[in-house]
C-alpha positions, -999 to +999 in steps of 0.1 A: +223-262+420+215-230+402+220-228+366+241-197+350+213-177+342+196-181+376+231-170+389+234-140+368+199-129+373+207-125+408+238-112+408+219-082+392+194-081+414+167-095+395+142-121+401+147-158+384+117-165+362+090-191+375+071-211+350+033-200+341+040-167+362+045-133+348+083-121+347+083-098+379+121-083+366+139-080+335+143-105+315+162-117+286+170-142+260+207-153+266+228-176+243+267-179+255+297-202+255+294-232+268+325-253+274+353-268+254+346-299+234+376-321+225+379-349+206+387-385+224+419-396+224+416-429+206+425-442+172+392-439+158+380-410+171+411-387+157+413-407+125+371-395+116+384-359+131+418-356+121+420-376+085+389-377+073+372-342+080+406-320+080+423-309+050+459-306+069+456-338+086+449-356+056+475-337+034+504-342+063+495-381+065+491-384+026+527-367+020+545-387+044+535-421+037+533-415+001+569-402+005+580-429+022+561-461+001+577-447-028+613-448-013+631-480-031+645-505-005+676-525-015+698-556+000+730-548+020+752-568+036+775-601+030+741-624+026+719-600+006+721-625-025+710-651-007+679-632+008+667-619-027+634-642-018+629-612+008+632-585-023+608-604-040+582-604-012+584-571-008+575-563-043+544-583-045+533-590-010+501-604-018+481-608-046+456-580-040+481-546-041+520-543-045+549-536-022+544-493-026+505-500-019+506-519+012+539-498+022+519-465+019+489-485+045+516-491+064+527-456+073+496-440+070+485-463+102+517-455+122+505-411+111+471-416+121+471-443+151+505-446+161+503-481+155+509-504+121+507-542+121+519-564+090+506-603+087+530-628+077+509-664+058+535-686+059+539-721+041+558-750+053+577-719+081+583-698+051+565-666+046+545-666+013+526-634+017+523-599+036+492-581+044+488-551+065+459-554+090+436-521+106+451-513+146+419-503+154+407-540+151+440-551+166+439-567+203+475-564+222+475-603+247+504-600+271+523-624+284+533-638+317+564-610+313+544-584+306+551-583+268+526-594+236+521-629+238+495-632+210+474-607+190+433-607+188+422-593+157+384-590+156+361-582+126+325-578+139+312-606+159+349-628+148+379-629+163+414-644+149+440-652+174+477-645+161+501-666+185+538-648+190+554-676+206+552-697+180+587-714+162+602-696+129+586-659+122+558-649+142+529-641+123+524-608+133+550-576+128+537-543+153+554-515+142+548-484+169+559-447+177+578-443+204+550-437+235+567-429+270+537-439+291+524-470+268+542-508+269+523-519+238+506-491+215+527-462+197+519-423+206+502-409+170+514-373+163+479-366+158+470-372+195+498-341+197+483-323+173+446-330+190+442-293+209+452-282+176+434-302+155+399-290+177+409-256+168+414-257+135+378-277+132+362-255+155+369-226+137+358-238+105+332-247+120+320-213+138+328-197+108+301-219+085+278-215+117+285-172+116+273-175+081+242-198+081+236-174+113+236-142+091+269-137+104+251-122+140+273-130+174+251-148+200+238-116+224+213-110+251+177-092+248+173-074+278+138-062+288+143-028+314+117-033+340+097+002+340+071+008+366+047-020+368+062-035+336+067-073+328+065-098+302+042-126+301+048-162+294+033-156+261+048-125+259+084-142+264+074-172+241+063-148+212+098-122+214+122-162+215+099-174+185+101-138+166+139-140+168+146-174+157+122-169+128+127-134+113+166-127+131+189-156+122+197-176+091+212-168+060+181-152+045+180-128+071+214-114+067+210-076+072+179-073+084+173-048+107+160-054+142+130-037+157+128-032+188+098-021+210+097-003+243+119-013+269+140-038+245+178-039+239+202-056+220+234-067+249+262-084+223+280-110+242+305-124+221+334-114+201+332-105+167+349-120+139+375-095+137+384-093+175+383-137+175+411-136+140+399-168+132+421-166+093+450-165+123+439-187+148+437-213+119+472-207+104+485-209+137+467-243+140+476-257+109+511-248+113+509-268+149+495-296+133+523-295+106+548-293+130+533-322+148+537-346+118+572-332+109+562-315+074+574-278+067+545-257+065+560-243+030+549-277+018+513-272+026+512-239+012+505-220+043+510-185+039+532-169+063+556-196+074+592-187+061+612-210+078+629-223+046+642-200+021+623-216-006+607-246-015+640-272-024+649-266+014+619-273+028+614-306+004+648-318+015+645-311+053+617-330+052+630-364+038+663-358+062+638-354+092+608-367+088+613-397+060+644-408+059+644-419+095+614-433+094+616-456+063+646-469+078+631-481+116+607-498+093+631-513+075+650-523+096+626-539+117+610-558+089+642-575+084+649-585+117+609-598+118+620-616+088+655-630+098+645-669+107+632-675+071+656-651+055+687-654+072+706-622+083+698-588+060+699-553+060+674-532+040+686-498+036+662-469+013+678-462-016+687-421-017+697-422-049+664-422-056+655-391-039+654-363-062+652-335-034+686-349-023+704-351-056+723-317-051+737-333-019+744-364-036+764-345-063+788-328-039+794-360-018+804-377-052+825-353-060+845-345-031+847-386-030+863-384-063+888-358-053+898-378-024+929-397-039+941-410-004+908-432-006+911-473-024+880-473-047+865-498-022+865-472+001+851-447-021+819-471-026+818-475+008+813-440+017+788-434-011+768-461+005+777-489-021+788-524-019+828-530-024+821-543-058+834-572-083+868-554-089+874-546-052 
């Protein structure tokens, strides 16, 4: 099958070029586009893309799980004194990090892979210690019904089998995001946030490559074919070698190019300016934000003035994006939980959300005014306990 420049060269009219044979036609050096390059869609592959070599990625995945490790969980419910062994778990899970650390390992798995898995070691059926393990060394086992039956998780050559079906608390929690096509693993919003996330890299990327290029657009050197004229194999060697040597690179950033009879320069890519990479970038980034449910004002991209300032943005994104996910974890840690434990509910604790104190301040208040209300009920709509007086 032809290749493109055979096709082109006889689309206009001129003969292909035959190796050790003069050039009967015109000829010329072509460099183009080739086509899109996107990253795989797996855990690993947009974790090294995504969190380690973008700056947005990382800063969208830092701020939510740091925002939601450092959200306090407390105890509700008729038997939350006699599950304060769970409290205590949870604030030193292990004996290698604390209950913020291994929450913040936690989140930052579900951001990047969709997928977070917690190990419970438990002694005599009650769980002693928590550890967070990697997904990407995780291994889903179904069951006869379809569901996880066991868990493979395999370091190197070794592999640890984790059976569900065990009595008491299973020894593995997988906490996932929702995925509408997927039984087992969670939907990452950086798999969204992928066509963006190329985008963004590529365009960092072309714009490093423009620069250690001498900022020169790839282009075509086109030989007219006068009477009789043609170029050699030499000839054609010499003209590729003289540009690569003395036409790109930094060092050769405005030099001028000398051309001899017959020659001439064909650009065949958009420049800079017409491309707007500073744009197609922003837009990117903003994508990507959007993807991971962090305003844009947070990241200080210019442009974006979807909130009026920054308290707005700060507290829409603990209402949307924390908040509901602190809780689903939560909540699903105390269910995991619930044979050693007993029945509990954790709840985040907004009081100790300082975006969300102005809100706090006018619920208290118009509480307060409400006289029709028993103080039990007043604690109750504050999100408090009845109380020892109630």
């Amino acid at each position: 099958m032809p290749n493109l420049i055979t096709r082109l060269a006889r689309a206009a009219g001129y003969a292909p070029r035959v190796k050790a044979a003069p050039l009967a036609g015109p000829a010329f050096v072509f460099t183009g586009d080739g086509r899109a390059v996107w990253t795989a869609r797996d855990g690993t592959a947009l974790a090294r893309e995504g969190f380690q070599r973008n700056a947005v990625v990382h800063r969208c995945v830092r701020l939510v799980a740091e925002a939601a490790a450092s959200l306090p969980l407390f105890l509700t419910g008729p038997t939350a004194e006699a599950a304060r062994p769970l409290a205590a778990l949870l604030a030193r899970p292990n004996p290698r990090e604390g209950g913020m650390r291994l929450m913040e390992a936690l989140y930052g798995h579900l951001m990047v892979s969709g997928n977070a898995y917690l190990e419970a070691v438990s002694l005599d059926g009650q769980p002693r210690e928590l550890y967070g393990l990697r997904p990407d060394r995780m291994r889903v086992v179904p069951g006869p019904d379809g569901w996880p039956a066991a868990y493979e998780y395999n370091v190197g050559d070794r592999s640890l089998r984790f059976d569900q079906t065990r009595e008491g608390v299973p020894p593995i929690l997988h906490l996932s995001l929702f995925h509408p096509t997927d039984d087992h693993s969670g939907l990452p919003p950086l798999e969204a946030a992928a066509v963006a996330l190329d985008i963004h890299n590529a365009a960092g990327a072309w714009n490093k490559a423009l620069l250690d290029n001498a900022a020169r657009p790839s282009g075509a050197l086109v030989f007219a074919n006068a009477a009789g004229a043609s170029l050699s194999e030499a000839q054609f060697s010499r003209l590729k070698g003289e540009l690569e040597a003395n036409y790109q690179g930094a060092g050769n950033a405005g030099r001028p190019l000398l051309l001899e009879g017959g020659l001439d320069w064909k650009p065949l890519a958009l420049s800079p300016k017409d491309m707007d990479f500073v744009e197609a970038k922003a837009a990117s980034a903003r994508e990507i934000a959007l993807a991971f449910g962090v305003p844009p004002l947070l990241l200080g991209l210019a442009g974006d003035n979807t909130h009026a300032n920054y308290a707005e943005a700060n507290r829409a994104f603990y209402r949307q994006t924390v908040i509901p996910l602190v809780r689903r974890t939560a909540d699903s840690i105390a269910h995991w939980l619930e044979p050693a434990f007993g029945p509990a509910s954790l709840e985040p604790d907004l009081d100790a959300i300082e975006a969300l104190a102005p809100e706090r301040e006018s619920l208290w208040r118009r509480v307060e005014g409400a006289d029709f209300l028993s103080r039990a009920e007043k604690r109750a709509a504050v999100g408090y306990g009845p109380g020892a007086e109630a």
